[in-house]
N, C-alpha and C positions, 0 to 999 in steps of 0.2 A: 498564422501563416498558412497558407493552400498553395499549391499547385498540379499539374494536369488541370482537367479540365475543370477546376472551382477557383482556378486564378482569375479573381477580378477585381473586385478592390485593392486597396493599399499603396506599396512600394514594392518595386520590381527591383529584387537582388539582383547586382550587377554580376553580368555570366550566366545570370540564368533567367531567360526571359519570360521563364511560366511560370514562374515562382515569388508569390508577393508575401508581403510583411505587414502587419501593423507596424503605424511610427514610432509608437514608442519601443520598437522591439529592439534590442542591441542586438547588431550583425558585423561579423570579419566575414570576408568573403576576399578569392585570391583566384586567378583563372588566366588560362595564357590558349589561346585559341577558342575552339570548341570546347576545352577540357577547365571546368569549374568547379569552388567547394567555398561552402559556405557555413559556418556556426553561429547559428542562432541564439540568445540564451546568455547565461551564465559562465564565461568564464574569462581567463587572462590570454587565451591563444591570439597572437598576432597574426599579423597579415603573413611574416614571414616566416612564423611557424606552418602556416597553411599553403604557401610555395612550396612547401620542403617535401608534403603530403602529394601533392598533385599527380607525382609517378605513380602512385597507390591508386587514383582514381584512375586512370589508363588503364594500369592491371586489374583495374574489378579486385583489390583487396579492400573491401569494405571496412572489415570490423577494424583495420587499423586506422582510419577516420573516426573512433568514439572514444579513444584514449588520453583527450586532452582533460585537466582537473577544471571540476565544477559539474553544472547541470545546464542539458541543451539539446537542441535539435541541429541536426548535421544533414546538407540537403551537396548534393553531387551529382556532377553530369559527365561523361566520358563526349559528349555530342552525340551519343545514342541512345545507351541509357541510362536512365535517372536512378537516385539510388538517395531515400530519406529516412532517419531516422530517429526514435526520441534516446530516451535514456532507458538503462538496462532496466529501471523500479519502473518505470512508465509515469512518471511525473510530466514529463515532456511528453505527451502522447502523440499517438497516429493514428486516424481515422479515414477509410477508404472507402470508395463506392463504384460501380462499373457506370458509363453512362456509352450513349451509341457513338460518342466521340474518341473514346477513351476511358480509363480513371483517373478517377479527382480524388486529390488525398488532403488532408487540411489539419492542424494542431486539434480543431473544435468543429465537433459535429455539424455545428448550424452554419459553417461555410461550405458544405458540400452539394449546396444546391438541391438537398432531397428532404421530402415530409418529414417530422421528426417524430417516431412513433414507435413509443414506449415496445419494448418485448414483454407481456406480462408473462407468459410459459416462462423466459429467460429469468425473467424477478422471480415466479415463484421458486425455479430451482436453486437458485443461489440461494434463497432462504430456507429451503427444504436440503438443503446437500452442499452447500457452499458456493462461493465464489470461483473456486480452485480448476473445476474444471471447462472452464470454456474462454481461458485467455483469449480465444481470441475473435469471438464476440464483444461488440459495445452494448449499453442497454438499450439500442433501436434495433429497431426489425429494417435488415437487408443493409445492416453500415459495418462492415467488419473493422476490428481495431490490430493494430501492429502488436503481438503480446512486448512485454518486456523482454530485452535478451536475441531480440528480434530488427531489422529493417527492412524495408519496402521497397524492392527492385522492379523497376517502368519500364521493359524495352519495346518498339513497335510491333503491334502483329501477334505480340505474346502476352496470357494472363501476366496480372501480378505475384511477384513472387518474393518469399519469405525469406531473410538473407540472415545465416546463426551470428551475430555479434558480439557472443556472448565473452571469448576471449578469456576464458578463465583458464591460468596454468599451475597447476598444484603442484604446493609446498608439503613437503611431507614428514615435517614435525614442525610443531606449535613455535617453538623458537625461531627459525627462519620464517614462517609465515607471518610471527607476531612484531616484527621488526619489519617485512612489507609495510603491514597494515599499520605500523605506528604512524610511520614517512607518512603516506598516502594520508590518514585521517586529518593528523597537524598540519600538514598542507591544505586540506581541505576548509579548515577553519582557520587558520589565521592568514592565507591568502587575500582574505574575503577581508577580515579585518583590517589588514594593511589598506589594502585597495577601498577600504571607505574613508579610511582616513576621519574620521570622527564618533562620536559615541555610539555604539550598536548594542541592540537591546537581545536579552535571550532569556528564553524558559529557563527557569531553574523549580524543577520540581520536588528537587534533594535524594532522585534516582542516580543511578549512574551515568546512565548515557547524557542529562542533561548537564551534568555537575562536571564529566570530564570536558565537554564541549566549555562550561564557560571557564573551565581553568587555561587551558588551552588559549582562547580568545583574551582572556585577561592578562597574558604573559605578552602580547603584542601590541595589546587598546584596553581603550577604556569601554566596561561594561554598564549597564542597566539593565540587569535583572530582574526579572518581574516572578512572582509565586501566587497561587492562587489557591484557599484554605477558606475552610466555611465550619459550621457545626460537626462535619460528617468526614473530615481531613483527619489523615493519621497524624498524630503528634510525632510519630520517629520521621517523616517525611520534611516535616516542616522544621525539625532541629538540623537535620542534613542539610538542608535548605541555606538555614543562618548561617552553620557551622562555613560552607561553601564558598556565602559571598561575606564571608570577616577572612576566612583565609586568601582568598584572590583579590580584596579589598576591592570588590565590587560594588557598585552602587545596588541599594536591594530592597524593590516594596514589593511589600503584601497586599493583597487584594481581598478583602476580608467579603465575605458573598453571602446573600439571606435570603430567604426559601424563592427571590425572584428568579435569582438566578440557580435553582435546580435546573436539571434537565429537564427537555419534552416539554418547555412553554414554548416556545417558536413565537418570538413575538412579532408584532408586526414588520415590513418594512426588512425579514430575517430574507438574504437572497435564496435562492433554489440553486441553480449552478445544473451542470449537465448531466448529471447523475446521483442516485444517492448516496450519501455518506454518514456515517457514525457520528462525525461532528455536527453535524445536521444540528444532534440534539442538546446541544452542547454550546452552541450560541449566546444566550446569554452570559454565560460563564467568560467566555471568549471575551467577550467585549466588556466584562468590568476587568476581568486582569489586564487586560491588552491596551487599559487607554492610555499608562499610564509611557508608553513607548511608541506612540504613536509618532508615525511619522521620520521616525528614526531610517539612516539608510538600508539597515537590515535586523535581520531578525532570527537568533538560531535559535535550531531546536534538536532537541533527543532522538526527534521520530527516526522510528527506524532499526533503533541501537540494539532492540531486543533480536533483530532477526540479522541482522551482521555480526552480531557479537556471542549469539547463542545460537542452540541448535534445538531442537526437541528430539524425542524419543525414537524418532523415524531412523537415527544413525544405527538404534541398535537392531530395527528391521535391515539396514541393510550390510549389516553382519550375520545375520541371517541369509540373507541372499547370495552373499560372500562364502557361507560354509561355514563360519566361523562360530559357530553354534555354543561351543563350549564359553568363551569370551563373551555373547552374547548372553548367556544365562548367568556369569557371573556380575557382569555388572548390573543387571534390569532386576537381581536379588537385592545388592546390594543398594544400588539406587531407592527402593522398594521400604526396604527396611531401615533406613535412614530416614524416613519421608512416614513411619509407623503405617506402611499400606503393605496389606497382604500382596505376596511375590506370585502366586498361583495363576488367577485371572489376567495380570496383568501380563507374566508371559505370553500365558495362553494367547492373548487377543496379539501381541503383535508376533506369535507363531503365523498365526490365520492370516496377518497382513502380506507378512512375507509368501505365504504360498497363492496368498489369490494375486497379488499383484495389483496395478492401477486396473487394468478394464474388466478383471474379477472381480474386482470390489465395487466398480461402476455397474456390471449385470448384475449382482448380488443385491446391491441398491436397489435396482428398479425394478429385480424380481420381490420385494420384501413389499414396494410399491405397488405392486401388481396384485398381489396375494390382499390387499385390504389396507383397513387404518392402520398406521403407524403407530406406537404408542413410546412416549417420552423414556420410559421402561427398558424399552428393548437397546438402546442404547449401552453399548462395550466399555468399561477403562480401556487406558493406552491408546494408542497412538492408533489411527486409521486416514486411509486414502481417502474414505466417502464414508463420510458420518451424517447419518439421520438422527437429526437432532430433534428440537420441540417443533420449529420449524415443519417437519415432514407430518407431524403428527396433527398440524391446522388444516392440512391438504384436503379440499374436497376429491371426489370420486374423479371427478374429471380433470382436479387441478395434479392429482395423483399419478392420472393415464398421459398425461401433458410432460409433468416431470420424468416419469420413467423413459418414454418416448427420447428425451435429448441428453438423458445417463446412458441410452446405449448407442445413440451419435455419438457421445465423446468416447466410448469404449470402444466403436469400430474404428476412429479414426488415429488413435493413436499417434496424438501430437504433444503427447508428454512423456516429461525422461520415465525411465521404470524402475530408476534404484530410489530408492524410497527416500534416503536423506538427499539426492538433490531435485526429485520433486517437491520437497515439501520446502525449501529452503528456496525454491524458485514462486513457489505458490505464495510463501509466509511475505517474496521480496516484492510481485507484483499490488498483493493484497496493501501493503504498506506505502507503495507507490500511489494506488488507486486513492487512498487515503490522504494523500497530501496531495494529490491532484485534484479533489474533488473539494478542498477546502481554499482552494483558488480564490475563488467571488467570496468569502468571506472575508479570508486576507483583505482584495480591493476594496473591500468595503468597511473592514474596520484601519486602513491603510498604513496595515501593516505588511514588511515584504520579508516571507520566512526562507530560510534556504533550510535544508535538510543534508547536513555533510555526511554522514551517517550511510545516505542513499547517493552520492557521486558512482558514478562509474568507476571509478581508481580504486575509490573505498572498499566496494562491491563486491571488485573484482579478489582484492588484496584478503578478504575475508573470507570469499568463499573458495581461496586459493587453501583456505587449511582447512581440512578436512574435517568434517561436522562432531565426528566422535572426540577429536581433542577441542571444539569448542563447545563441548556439552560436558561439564565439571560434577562429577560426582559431589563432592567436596564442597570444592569452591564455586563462587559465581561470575560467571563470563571470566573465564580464564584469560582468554584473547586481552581485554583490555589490560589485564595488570600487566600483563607479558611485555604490549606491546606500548603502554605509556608508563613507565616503573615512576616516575617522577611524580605521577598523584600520589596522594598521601594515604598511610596504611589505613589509616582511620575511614577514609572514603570506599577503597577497593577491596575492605573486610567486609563493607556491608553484605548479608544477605537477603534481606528482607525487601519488599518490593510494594508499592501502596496499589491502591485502587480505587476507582470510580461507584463501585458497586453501592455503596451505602448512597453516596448522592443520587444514585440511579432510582433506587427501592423510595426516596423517599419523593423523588420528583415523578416516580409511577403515581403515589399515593396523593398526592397534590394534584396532579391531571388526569385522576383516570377517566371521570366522566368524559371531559373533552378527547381522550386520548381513544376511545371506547369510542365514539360519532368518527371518531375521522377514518377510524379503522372499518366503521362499519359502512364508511359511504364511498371508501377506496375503488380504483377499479378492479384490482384482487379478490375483494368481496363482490362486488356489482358484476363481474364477467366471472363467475364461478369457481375461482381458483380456491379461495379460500374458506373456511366454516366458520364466519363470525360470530357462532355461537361459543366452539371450543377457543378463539383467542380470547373473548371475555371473561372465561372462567382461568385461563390462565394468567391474563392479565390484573385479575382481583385477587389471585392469590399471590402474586409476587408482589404487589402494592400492600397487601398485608405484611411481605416475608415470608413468607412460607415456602415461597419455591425459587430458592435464587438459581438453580441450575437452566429455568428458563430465559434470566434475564437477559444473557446477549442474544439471540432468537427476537425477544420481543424487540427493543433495542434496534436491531435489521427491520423489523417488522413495518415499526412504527415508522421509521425515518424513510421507510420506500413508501410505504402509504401519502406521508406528508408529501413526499415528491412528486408523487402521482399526483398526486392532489393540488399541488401547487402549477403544476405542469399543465393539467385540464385548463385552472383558470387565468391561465398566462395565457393559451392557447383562447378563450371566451374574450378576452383583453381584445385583444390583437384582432379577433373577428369583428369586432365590436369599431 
């Protein structure tokens, strides 16, 4: 989808004449003069639902145009000015650019009519300091992206301008909140179910968030389950799994996987897509679980669940920012000592969060950057706005003075909240968004079609409507779901324990590292100074041993921006050719 000035192909939504579509895109669109609105996307809103809306788009109340259930893009016109938007996770993205006509705004960078060109300063710092602070940059130079939470306001004569949709109204105890969020989620997934009307396939990883999703969908339709288990798979994951689909009498294969499918092969024919992403390395894994639902109407999944359904440690920074000091030191002991991790340090570091703040902690960063090499070391426990991680420690001199230079851009400009638990639960929501957005072109390509209920806007909104501290369970885990679905089963919502990729990581480093070593070293990262191919070899030989798993998601970012780079050069050499 584009419109302004990069409307040129496709279909022209009726009502809005600068605004086109791909045909295969589902659109309702509803418009009684000048005055038009149109949803993109995912969901069951009718025509008549979107008459009802139209007075809203008169009065420029925007964010109440994103509260229909599902996932999508919302484009409206008053006859003056326009007003487009994705979703709150940024699944749906928006991507902007100035041109001497106007701005062009388009779902996908490559209909904006401009060069496509990598921001290497912008990759290094997302891998030296995270993703978190620069929402609202894309990874090209000179294309700004709509953060999540955000819409994109056109009027003539004037910049573009950033429109809050975020629309969250807080609940102020976990029982009324958890009752929101129950409605909101079950609607989210068995909407979907109904409305396919024949079998729909879904992860089931024997996690929570995948196992309440297929109980849920299996109380409306018929599932096919798919799990995927290799040498390096927890055995508690894969009993929850079974346990899962014999209780929802799900249909339910295994995908049994051998050292082809580790991570970090990329095999041939693996697409690139428009940014990088975590899945990147994860592809072949993808497509031997995923043949076996191929083609199916849809496809759900967990993503997500962790950062709607939980909180991190940031809540108890912003008890501290609160005053609440005393409260704040009891639970972050308690927390502490249940977990057998000394209480001291662990205050300590998120004392320092709460006094320095986001654009503290962002000068802090780049003064640390400034001052020399980083070292993996110097890194805090607990919770932080801006963590230098292994990441900061590959930085060349110059890739150093690059990165510091756009930590104190985002510290002057101050376009992030500053209470620490809803920074980081807006950071935790885009990051997860970015994640299922950039796994797009695998999807089309292994032709599967995932919905993410988990990241709806209703969902989103209904979770982060309760505040972070009662969805962060001393105790228990994801309080929120039991709360808010009592009808899973105790045996499921007892679980505490949680699997991970990490061993298939460690052992598909040690299987690729030669090749993984040439790609890194011929990266543009490497080749245009950012990075010291020396210091990621010696770190990438020791996590292929084991020896250092605290670097592995660092390298992990590392590798999969490398291959995209790299993949991106010779798409670009294709195409000249």
């Amino acid at each position: 989808m584009a419109g302004g000035t990069a409307a040129g192909g496709g279909i022209e939504i009726v009502g809005l004449g600068g605004v086109r579509r791909a045909p295969a895109a589902r659109v309702r669109a509803a418009c009684e003069g000048l005055v038009a609105l149109a949803v993109v996307g995912d969901s069951p809103v009718t025509e008549q639902d979107l008459r009802g809306l139209l007075p809203a788009v008169r009065a420029g109340r925007w964010a109440e145009l994103t509260r229909w259930p599902g996932s999508y893009w919302v484009v409206a016109s008053d006859g003056r000015q326009h007003f487009v938007s994705g979703d709150l996770a940024g699944i749906r993205a928006v991507y902007y650019t100035p041109h001497q006509e106007g701005t062009a705004w388009a779902s996908e960078p490559g209909l904006l009519g401009r060069p496509l060109v990598p921001d290497l300063p912008l990759l290094a710092a997302r891998l030296a300091a995270g993703e978190h602070h620069w929402p609202h940059h894309s990874t090209y130079e000179q294309i700004p992206q709509v953060p999540g939470g955000s819409g994109l306001l056109l009027a003539p004569g004037a910049p573009p301008q950033l429109v809050d949709i975020a629309g969250v109204e807080p609940a102020y105890e976990l029982r009324e909140g958890a009752e929101r969020f129950g409605r909101a989620f079950t609607d989210a997934v068995q909407h979907r179910v109904r409305a396919a009307g024949a079998v729909v396939g879904a992860d089931l990883s024997g996690g929570l968030d995948s196992s309440a999703a297929v109980v849920l969908a299996a109380g409306v339709g018929t599932v096919h389950a798919v799990t995927y288990t290799d040498g390096y798979t927890s055995g508690e994951d894969m009993a929850f799994a079974a346990r899962v689909a014999e209780h929802t009498a799900a249909r339910h294969t295994l995908a049994t996987g051998s050292a082809e499918q580790l991570p970090f092969g990329f095999p041939p024919g693996q697409p690139t897509g428009a940014e990088p992403v975590l899945e990147a390395a994860m592809y072949a894994m993808d497509t031997a679980y995923l043949h076996p639902v191929r083609g199916l109407p849809l496809h759900l999944t967990g993503h997500g669940g962790d950062i709607v359904l939980d909180a991190s440690s940031s809540c108890w920074v912003r008890l501290l920012q609160d005053g609440r000091r005393r409260e704040a030191h009891r639970q972050v002991v308690a927390f502490a000592r249940l977990r057998n991790t000394a209480p001291g340090p662990y205050w300590k570091a998120l004392k320092n969060a709460a006094a320095l703040g986001h654009s503290g902690s962002l000068v802090r960063a780049a003064e640390a950057l400034e001052r020399g090499p980083v070292t993996t070391q110097a890194t805090v426990a607990g919770w932080s706005w801006c963590r230098l991680g292994a990441g900061a420690s590959w930085l060349t001199a110059a890739g150093r003075h690059q990165v510091a230079v756009l930590l104190r851009q985002a510290a002057r400009h101050r376009r992030q909240p500053e209470l620490a638990d809803e920074f980081d639960q807006w950071a935790a929501l885009r990051s997860s968004g970015a994640s299922a957005r950039g796994w797009t072109p695998y999807a089309e390509k292994l032709v599967v079609r995932p919905v993410y209920p988990y990241l709806d806007n209703e969902v989103v909104r209904a979770a982060f409507a309760v505040p972070a501290l009662a969805r962060r369970g001393l105790v228990s885990y994801k309080p929120l779901l039991q709360a808010a679905l009592p009808q899973l089963p105790d045996w499921l919502t007892s679980r505490r324990s949680k699997g991970s990729f990490t061993a298939q990581r460690i052992a598909g480093l040690a299987r690729h590292q030669g090749l993984l070593d040439k790609l890194i070293m011929s990266s543009p990262l490497a080749a245009g100074g950012l990075i010291d191919h020396a210091a990621v070899r010696v770190a990438l030989a020791q996590a292929a041993r084991g020896q250092s798993a605290t670097v592995i998601a660092d390298l992990h970012q590392l590798i999969v921006t490398c291959w995209w780079l790299t993949s991106q050069t010779a798409a670009k050499e294709v195409t000249a050719c």
